[in-house]
C-alpha positions in Angstrom: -39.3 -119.6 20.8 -36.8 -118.1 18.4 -34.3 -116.9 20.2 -32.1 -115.0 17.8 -35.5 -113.6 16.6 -35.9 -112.2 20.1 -32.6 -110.6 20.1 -33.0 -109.2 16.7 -36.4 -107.2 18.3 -35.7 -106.0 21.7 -34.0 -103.2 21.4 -37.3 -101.5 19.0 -39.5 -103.2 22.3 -37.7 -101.8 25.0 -37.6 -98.7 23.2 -39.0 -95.9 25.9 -38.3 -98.0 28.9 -35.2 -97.4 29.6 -33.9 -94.2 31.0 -32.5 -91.7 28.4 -29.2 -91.7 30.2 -28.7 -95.6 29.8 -27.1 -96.6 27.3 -27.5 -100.8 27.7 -30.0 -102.8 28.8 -29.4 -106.3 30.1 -32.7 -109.1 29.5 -32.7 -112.8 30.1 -34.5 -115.8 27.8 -37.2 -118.1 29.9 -38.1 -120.7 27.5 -37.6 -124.3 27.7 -33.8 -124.2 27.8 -32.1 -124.3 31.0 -30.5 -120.9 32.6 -26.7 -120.7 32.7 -24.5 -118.9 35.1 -21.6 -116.8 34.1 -19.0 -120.2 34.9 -21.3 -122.1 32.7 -23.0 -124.1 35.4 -26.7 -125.0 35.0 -28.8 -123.0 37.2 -32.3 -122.6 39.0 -33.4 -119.2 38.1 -35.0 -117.4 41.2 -38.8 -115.7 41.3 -39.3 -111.9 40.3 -41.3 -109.3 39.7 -41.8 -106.5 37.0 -44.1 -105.2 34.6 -44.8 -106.3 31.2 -44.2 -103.5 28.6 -44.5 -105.9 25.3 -46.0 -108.7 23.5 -44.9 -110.7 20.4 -46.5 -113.6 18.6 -44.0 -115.6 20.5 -42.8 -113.8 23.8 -44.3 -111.7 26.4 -41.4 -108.6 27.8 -41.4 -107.9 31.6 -39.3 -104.9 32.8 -38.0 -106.5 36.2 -35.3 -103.7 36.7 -34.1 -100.2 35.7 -32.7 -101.4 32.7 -33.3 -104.8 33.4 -36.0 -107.3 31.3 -36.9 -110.7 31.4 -38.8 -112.3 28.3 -41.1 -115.1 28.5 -42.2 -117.9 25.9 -45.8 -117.2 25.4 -46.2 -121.0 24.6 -45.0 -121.4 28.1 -47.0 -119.1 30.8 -49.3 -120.5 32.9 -51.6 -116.8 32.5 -50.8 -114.5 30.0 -51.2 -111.1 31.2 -52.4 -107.4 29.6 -49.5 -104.6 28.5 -48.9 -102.8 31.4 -49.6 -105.3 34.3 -47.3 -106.1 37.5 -46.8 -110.0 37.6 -45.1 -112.1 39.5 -43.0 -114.8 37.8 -41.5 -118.0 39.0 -39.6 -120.2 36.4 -38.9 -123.7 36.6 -36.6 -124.9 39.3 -35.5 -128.3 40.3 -36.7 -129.4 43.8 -36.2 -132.0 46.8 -38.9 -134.7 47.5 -39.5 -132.2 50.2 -39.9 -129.7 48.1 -37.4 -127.2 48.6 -35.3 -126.0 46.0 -32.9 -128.4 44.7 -30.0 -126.0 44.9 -30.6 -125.5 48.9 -27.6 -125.2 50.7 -27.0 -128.8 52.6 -27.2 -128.1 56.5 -25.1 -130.1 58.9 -24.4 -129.9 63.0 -20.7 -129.8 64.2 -19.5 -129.4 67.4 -16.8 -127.1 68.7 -13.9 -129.0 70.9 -16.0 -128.1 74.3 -19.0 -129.5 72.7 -20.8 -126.2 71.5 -23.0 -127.3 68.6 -23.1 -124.9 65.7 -24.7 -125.2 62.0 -22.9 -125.7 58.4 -24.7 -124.7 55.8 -22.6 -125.9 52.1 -23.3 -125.7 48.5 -21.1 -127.5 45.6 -21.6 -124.5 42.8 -23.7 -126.2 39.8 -24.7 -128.9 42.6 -29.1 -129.3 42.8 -29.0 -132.8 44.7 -32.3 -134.7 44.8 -31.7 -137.8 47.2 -34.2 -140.5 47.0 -36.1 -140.4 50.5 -34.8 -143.7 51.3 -32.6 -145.7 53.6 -29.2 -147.2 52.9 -29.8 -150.8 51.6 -28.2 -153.7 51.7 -27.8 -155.1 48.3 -25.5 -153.7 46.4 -27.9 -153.9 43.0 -30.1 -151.1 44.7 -27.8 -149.4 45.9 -26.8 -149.3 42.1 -29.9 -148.2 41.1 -30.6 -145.7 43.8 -27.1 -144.1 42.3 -28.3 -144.2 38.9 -31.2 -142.5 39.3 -29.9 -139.5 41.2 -27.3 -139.0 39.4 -28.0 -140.0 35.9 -29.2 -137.3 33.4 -32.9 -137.1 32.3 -33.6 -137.1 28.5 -33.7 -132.8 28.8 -30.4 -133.0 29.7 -31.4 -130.1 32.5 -32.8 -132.4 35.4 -31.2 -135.6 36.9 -33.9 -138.5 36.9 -34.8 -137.9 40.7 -36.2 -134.5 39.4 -38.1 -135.9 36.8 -39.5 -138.4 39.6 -40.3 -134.9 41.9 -41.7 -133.7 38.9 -44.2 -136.6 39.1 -45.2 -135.8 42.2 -43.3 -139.0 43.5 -44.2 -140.2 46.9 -44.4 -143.1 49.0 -41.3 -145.2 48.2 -40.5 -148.4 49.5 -37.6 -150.9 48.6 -37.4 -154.5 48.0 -34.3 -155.2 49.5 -33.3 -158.7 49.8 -31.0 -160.6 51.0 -28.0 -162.5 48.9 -29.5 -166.0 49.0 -33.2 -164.9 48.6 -32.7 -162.6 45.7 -33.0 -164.3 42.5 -35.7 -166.9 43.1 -38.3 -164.7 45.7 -37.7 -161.6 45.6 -35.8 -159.5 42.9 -34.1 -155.8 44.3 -36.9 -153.0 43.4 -37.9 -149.5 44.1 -41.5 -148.7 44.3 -43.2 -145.3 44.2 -46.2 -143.8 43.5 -47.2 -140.5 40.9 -50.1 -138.2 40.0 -49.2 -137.0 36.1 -51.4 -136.5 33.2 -49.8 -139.1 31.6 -50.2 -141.6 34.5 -51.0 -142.0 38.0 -51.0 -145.4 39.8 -47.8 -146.9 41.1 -44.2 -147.5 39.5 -41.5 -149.9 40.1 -38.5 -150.1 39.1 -37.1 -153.9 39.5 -33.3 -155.1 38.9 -33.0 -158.3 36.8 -30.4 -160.6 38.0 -29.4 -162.9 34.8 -29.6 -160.1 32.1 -28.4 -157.4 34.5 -31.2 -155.2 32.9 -34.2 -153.1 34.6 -37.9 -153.4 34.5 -40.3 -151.0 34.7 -43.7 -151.8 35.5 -47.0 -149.7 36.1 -49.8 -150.5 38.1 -53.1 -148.9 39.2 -55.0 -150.6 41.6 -52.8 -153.5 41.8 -53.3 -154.2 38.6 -50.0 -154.2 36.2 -50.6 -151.8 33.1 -47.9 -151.8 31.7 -44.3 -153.6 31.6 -41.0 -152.4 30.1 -38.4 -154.8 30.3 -34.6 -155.4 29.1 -33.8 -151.5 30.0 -30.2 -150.9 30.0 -29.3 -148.5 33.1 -28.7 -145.4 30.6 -32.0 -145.8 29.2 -34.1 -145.3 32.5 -34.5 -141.4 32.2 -35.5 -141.9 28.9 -38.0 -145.1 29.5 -39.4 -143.3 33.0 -39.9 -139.8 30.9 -41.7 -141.9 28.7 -43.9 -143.7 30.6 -45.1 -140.8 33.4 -43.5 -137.7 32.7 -46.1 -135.4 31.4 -44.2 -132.1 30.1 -45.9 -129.8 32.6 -42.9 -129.0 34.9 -41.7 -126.9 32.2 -44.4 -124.3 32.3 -43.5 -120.6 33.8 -45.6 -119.5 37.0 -47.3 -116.2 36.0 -49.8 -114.8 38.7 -51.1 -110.9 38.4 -49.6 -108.6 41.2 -51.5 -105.8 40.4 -53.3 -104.1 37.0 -51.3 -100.9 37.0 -53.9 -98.6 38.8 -53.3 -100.0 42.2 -56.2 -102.3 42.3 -56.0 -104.9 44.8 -56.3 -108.8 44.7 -58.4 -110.5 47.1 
C-alpha cells in the first residue's frame, strides 16, 4: 500500500466524519510494516473497533474514534466489509508459545521480610520476549542456539525468529543435549519441533555441526527427511527457517463484522 498516497487522500475521505468543531484528525497505517511508538520502539498494536466510512483501490477507512481513523491494507484483511459496517479489528501481534501476547508484562513472586508473598509484574519498553519452551541444557552449543534464535532478528526485521517459529504454529520441542565426550561421534546438539504451515508441516530440526561450527536444517514428515539445508551460518537461520516453513500468513489483519449498521445481530 502506498502510503504517501494514503496521506495525500484522507483528508477528501474523512471529509463529513469529523465534527465541524475539529479541526485535526489523527489515523494510523495497518499494512505490512510494523507500528512504532512515539520513542521509536517497535510495537504490538492492540484490537479495536469502529466503523468503516471509506474504500480505496488499496485501503479500507475505519472511524475508531471522534476524530480518530485507522486505515487498512485491502490486500491484507482477512474479510473485507461494506461502507458503513461496525468491525472489529485485530492486527498482527507477536505472541508466546503460550499464546499470549509477546509484550505481556513478565510475572514474578517475592516475598516480604516476614514471608508475605506478593506479585511483580515488569515490562522492558520495546521488549516482546518469546522463550523457547525448553529447559536449560547442558551444552553450551544449544545453549548457543537456543540464544540465537530468541534473540536474533527474522528476515522482516519486525519479529525475532521465536515469533516466526509461533507463527508456525511450533509445538512439541525436544533437545538433543549431549554430553562433552558423546557429542561429536553419536549424537550432535539439536532442537526439534514440529509446524502446521502452508508451506510445510512435518517436523524441523535444527542441528549444530561440530567441525564447521555451522547449522543444519532438516525437514521431515513421517520420519522421512524432505529436505536438508546445511553449512548455515548462525545469522542466516531466520532467513533459511522463513524460507523453508514460514508461509506469510501471520501478516494478515483480523477483520470480523460487529454489526451491519441497523442493529442486526450476529448469531
Amino acid at each position: 500500500m502506498d502510503r504517501s498516497a494514503i496521506r495525500a487522500q484522507m483528508q477528501g475521505l474523512v471529509t463529513g466524519h469529523v465534527p465541524s468543531n475539529v479541526r485535526r484528525f489523527k489515523f494510523r497505517i495497518y499494512d505490512d510494516q510494523p507500528q512504532e511508538s512515539a520513542f521509536g520502539f517497535r510495537i504490538d498494536p492492540k484490537p479495536f473497533e469502529g466503523k468503516v466510512i471509506a474504500k480505496t483501490d488499496e485501503a479500507i477507512v475505519i472511524k475508531v474514534g471522534r476524530a480518530e481513523f485507522a486505515v487498512l491494507d485491502r490486500r491484507l484483511v482477512t474479510l473485507e466489509p461494506d461502507v458503513g459496517v461496525k468491525v472489529q479489528v485485530q492486527p498482527y501481534a507477536r505472541r508466546r508459545f503460550d499464546g499470549l501476547r509477546a509484550d505481556t508484562p513478565e510475572e514474578r513472586t517475592e516475598f516480604t521480610s516476614d514471608g508475605t508473598a506478593f506479585l511483580v509484574k515488569s515490562h522492558v519498553l520495546g521488549s516482546a520476549p518469546a522463550k523457547l519452551p525448553v529447559p536449560e541444557p547442558d551444552c553450551p552449543e544449544l545453549r548457543d542456539l537456543i540464544h540465537q534464535l530468541e534473540n536474533l532478528p527474522a528476515p522482516d526485521g519486525f519479529r525475532c525468529i521465536t515469533h516466526l517459529l509461533v507463527d508456525a504454529g511450533a509445538r512439541d520441542f525436544t533437545l538433543a543435549d549431549p554430553k562433552p565426550d558423546d557429542s561429536i561421534v553419536k549424537t550432535p546438539p539439536a532442537i526439534t519441533f514440529t509446524v502446521a504451515t502452508e508451506k510445510f508441516q512435518g517436523q524441523v530440526s535444527v542441528i549444530y555441526e561440530y567441525g564447521a561450527d555451522l547449522y543444519a536444517v532438516e525437514l521431515r514428515r513421517d520420519l522421512e527427511l524432505v529436505k536438508r539445508v546445511d553449512e548455515v551460518f548462525f545469522d542466516a537461520l531466520g532467513e533459511t527457517l522463513e524460507h523453508l516453513i514460514d508461509d506469510g500468513k501471520w501478516r494478515l489483519i483480523q477483520v470480523a463484522i460487529v454489526s451491519n449498521g441497523r442493529r442486526s445481530k450476529l448469531h
